[in-house]
Structure formats: C-alpha cells, structure tokens
Biotite code that builds the C-alpha atoms (Angstrom):
import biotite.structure as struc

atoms = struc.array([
    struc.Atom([0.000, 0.000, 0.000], chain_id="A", res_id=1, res_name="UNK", atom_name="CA", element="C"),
    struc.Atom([1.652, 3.700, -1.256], chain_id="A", res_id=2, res_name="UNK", atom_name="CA", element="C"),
    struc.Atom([2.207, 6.495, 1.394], chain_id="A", res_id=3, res_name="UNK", atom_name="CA", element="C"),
    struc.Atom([0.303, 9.417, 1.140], chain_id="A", res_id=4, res_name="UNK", atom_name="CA", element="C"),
    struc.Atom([0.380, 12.719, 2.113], chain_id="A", res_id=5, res_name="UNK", atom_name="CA", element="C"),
    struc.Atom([-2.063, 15.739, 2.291], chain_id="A", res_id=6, res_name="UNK", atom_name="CA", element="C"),
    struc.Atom([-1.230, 19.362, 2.126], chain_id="A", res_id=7, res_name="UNK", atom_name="CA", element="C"),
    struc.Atom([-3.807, 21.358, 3.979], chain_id="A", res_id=8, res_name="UNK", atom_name="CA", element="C"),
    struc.Atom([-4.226, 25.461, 4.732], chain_id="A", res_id=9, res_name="UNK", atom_name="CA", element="C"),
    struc.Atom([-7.111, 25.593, 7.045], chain_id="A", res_id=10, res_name="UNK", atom_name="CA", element="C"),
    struc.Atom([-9.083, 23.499, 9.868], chain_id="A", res_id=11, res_name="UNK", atom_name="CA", element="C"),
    struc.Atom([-11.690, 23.326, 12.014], chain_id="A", res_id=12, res_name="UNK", atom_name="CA", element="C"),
    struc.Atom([-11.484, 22.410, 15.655], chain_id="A", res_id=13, res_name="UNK", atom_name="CA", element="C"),
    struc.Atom([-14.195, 20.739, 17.620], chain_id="A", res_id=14, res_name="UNK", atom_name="CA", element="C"),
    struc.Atom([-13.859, 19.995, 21.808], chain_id="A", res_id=15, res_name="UNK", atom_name="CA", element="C"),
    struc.Atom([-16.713, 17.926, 22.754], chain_id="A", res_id=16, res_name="UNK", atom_name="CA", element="C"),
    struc.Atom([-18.851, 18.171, 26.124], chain_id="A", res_id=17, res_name="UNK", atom_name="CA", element="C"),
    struc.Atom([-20.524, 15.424, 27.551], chain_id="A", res_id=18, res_name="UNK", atom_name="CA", element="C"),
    struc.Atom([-22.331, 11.923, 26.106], chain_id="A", res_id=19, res_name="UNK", atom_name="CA", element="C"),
    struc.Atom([-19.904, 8.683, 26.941], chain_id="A", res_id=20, res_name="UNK", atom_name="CA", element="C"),
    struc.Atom([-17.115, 7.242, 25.561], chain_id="A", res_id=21, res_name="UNK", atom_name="CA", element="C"),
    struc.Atom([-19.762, 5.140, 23.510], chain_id="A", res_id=22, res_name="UNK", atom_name="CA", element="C"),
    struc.Atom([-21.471, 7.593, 22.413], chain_id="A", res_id=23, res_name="UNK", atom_name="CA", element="C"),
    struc.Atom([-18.368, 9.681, 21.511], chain_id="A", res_id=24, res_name="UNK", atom_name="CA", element="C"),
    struc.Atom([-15.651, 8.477, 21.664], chain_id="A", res_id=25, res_name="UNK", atom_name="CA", element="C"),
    struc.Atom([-12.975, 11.298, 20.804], chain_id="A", res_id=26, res_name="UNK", atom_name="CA", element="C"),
    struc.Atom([-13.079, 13.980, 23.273], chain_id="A", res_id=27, res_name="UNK", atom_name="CA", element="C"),
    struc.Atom([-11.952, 16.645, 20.609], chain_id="A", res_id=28, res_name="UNK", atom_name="CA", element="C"),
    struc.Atom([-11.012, 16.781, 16.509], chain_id="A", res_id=29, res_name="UNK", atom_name="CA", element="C"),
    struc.Atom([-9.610, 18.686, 14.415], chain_id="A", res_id=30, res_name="UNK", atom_name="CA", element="C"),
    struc.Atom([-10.730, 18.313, 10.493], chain_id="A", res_id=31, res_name="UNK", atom_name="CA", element="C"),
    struc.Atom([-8.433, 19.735, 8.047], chain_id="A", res_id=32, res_name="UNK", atom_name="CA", element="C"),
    struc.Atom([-8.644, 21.438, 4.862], chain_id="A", res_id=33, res_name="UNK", atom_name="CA", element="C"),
    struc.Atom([-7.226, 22.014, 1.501], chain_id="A", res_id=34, res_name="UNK", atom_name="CA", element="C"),
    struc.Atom([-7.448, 25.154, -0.576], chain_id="A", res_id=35, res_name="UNK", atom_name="CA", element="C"),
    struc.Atom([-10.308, 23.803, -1.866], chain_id="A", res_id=36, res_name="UNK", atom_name="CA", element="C"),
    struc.Atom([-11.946, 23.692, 1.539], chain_id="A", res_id=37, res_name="UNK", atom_name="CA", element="C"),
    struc.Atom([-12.145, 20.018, 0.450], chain_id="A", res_id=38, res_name="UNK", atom_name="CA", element="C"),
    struc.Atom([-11.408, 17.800, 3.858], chain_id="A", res_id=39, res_name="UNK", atom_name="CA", element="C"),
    struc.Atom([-8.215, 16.280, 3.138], chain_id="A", res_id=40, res_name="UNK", atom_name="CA", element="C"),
    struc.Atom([-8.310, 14.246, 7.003], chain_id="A", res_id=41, res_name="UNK", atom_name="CA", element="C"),
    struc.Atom([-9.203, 14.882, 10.646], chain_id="A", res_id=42, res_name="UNK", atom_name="CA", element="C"),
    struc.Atom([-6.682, 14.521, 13.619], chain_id="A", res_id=43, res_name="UNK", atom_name="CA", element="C"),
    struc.Atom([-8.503, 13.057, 16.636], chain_id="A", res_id=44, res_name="UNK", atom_name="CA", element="C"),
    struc.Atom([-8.267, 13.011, 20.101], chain_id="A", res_id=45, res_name="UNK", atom_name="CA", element="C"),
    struc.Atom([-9.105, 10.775, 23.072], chain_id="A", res_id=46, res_name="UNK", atom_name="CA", element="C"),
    struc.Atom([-8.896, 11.097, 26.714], chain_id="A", res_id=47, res_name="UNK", atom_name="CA", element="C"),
    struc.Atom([-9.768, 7.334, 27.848], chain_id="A", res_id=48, res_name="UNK", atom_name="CA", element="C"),
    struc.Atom([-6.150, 5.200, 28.450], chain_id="A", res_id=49, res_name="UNK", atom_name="CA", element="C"),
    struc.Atom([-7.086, 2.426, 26.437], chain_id="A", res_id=50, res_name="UNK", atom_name="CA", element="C"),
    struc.Atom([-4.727, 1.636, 22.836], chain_id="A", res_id=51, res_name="UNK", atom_name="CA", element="C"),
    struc.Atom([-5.055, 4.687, 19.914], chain_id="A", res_id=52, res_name="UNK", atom_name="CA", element="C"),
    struc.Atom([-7.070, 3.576, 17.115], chain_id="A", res_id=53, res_name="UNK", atom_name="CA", element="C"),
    struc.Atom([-4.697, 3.078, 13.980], chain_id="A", res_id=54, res_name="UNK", atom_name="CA", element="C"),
    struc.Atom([-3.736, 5.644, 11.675], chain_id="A", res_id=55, res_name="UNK", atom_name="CA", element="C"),
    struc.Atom([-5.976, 5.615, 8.270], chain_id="A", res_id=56, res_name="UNK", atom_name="CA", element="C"),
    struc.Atom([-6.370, 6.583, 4.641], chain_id="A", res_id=57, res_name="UNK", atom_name="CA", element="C"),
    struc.Atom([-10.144, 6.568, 4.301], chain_id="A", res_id=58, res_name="UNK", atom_name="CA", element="C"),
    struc.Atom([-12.416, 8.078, 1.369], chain_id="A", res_id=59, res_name="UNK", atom_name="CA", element="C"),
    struc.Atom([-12.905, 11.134, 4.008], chain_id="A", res_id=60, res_name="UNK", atom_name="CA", element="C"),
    struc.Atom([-9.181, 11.463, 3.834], chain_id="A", res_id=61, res_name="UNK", atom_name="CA", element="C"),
    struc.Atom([-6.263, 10.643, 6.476], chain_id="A", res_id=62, res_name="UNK", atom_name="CA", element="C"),
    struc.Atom([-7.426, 10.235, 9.808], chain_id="A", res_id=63, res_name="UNK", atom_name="CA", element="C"),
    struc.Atom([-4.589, 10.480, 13.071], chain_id="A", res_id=64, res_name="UNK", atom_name="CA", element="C"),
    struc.Atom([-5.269, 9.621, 16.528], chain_id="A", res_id=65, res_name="UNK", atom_name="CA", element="C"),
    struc.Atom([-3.469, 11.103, 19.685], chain_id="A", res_id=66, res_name="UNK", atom_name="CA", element="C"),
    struc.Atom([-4.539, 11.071, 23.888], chain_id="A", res_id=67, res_name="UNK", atom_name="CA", element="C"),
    struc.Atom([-5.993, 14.335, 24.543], chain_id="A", res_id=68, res_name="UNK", atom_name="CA", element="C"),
    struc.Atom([-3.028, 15.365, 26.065], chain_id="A", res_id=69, res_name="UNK", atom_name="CA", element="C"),
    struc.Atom([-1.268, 16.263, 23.009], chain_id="A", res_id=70, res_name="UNK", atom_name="CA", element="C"),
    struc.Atom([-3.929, 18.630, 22.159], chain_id="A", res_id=71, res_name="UNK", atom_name="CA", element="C"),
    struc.Atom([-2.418, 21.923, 23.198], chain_id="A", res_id=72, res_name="UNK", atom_name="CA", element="C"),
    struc.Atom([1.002, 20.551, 21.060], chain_id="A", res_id=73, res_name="UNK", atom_name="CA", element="C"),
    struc.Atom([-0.549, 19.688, 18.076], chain_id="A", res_id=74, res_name="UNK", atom_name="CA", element="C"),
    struc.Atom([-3.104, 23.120, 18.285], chain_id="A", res_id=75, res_name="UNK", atom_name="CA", element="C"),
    struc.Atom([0.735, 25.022, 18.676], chain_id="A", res_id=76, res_name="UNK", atom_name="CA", element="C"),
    struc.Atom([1.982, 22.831, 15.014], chain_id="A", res_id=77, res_name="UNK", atom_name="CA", element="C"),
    struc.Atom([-1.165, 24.249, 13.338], chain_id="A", res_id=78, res_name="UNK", atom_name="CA", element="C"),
    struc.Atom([-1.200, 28.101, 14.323], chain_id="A", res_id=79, res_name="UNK", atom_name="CA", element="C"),
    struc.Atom([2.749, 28.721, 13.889], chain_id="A", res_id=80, res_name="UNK", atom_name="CA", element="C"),
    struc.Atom([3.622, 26.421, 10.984], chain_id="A", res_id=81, res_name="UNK", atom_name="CA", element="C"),
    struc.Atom([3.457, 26.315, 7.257], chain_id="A", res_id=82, res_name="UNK", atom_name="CA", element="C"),
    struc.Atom([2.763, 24.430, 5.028], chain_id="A", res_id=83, res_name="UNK", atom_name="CA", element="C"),
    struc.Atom([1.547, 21.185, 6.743], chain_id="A", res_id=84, res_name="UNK", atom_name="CA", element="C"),
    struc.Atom([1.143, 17.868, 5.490], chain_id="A", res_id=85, res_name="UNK", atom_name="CA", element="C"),
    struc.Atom([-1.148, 14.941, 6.910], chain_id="A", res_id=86, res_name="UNK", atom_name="CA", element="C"),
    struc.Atom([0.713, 11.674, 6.118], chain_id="A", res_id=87, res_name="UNK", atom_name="CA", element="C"),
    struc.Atom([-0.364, 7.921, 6.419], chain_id="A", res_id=88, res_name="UNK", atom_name="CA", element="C"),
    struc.Atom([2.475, 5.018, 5.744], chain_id="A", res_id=89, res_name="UNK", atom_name="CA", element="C"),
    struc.Atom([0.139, 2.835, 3.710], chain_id="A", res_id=90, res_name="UNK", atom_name="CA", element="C"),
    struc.Atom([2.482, -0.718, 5.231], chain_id="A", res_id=91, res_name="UNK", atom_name="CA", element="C"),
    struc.Atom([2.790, 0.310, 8.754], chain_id="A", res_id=92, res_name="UNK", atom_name="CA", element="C"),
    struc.Atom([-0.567, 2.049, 8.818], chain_id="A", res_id=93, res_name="UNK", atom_name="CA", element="C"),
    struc.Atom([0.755, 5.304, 10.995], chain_id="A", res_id=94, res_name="UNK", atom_name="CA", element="C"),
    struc.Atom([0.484, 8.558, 10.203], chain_id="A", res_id=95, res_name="UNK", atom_name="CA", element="C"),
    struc.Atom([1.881, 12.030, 11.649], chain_id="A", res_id=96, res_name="UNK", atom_name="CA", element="C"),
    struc.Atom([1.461, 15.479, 11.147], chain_id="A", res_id=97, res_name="UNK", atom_name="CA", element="C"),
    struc.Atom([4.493, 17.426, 9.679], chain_id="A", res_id=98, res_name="UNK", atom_name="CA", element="C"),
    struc.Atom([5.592, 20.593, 8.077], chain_id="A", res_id=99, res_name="UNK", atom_name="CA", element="C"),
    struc.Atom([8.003, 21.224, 5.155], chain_id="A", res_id=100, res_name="UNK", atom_name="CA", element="C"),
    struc.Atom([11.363, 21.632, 5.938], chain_id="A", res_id=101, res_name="UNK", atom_name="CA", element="C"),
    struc.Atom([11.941, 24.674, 8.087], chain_id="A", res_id=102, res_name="UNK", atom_name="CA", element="C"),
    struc.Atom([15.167, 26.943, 8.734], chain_id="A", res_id=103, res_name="UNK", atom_name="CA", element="C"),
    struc.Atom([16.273, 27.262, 12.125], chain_id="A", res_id=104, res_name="UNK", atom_name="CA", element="C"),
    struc.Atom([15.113, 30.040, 14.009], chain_id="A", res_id=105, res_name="UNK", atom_name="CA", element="C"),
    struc.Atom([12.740, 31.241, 11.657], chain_id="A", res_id=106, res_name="UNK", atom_name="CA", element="C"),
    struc.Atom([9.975, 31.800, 14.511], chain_id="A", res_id=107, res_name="UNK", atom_name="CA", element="C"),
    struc.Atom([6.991, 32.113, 12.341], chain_id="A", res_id=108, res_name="UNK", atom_name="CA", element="C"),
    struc.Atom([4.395, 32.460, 15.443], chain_id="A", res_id=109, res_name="UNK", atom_name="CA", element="C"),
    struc.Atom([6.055, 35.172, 16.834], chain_id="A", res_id=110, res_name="UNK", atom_name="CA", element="C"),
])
C-alpha cells in the first residue's frame, strides 16, 4: 500500500462536552482542509487510556489519533507552521502530522 500525504491550509477544531465514551468516543477533533476547503483528514483526540485507534487513509481522507493530552502541542503545530502535510504510511498504517522543511530560528508564530 503507497504512502500518502495531504497538504492542507485551514481546519476546524471541535472539543466535545458530555455523552460517553460510547457515544463519543474522541473527546476533541480537528478536520483539516485544503485550498479547496475540500477535507483532506481529521486529527482526533481521546482522553480514555485504552490503545489509539490506527492511523488511516479513508475516502474522508487521512485520519490520526493522539490522547488528549497532546492537544495543546498539536493546536501550537497548526497556528505557527506552514505548510503542513497529513501523512499515512500505507504498510505500517501510521500517520503524523508534519511541516516542510523549516530553517532554524525562523519563529513564524512570533
């Protein structure tokens, strides 16, 4: 199965109250968009302990899973970085969030 990546300029964020872990089980997500505004993935987030969901490259586009914790990081990636990619290794089904590659010290959030 190929890699595949997903450049994406804008997102939406969602931080969900209430219902159970059945009933929903991310506690927040983040869906991602092209220039398009075509969803190119969602990034979601979990607060129970059990094992993350696998990363996948669905019709709806890459999905990534990460505990709740990493939130506030990956919130940081998306307001002070450019361009970002989502990215799924089609063999070892993971995925990750990335940028291009940056110079050092370029501080774009500040």
């Amino acid at each position: 199965m190929a890699d595949v990546q997903r450049e994406f300029t804008s997102y939406k964020v969602y931080y969900f109250s209430g219902g159970s872990t059945g009933d929903r089980p991310a506690a927040a997500e983040i869906d991602c968009f092209d220039a398009t505004s075509t969803r190119v993935g969602s990034i979601f987030f979990y607060s129970y302990d059990a094992p993350l969901p696998l990363a996948e490259n669905t019709m709806s586009g890459i999905y990534l899973h990460f505990p709740v914790s990493r939130f506030a990081d990956v919130m940081t990636v998306l307001k002070e970085e450019k361009p970002l990619y989502l990215n799924f290794h089609g063999t070892l089904k993971w995925g990750y969030l990335a940028t291009a590659i940056e110079p050092v010290g370029e501080q774009e959030g500040t």
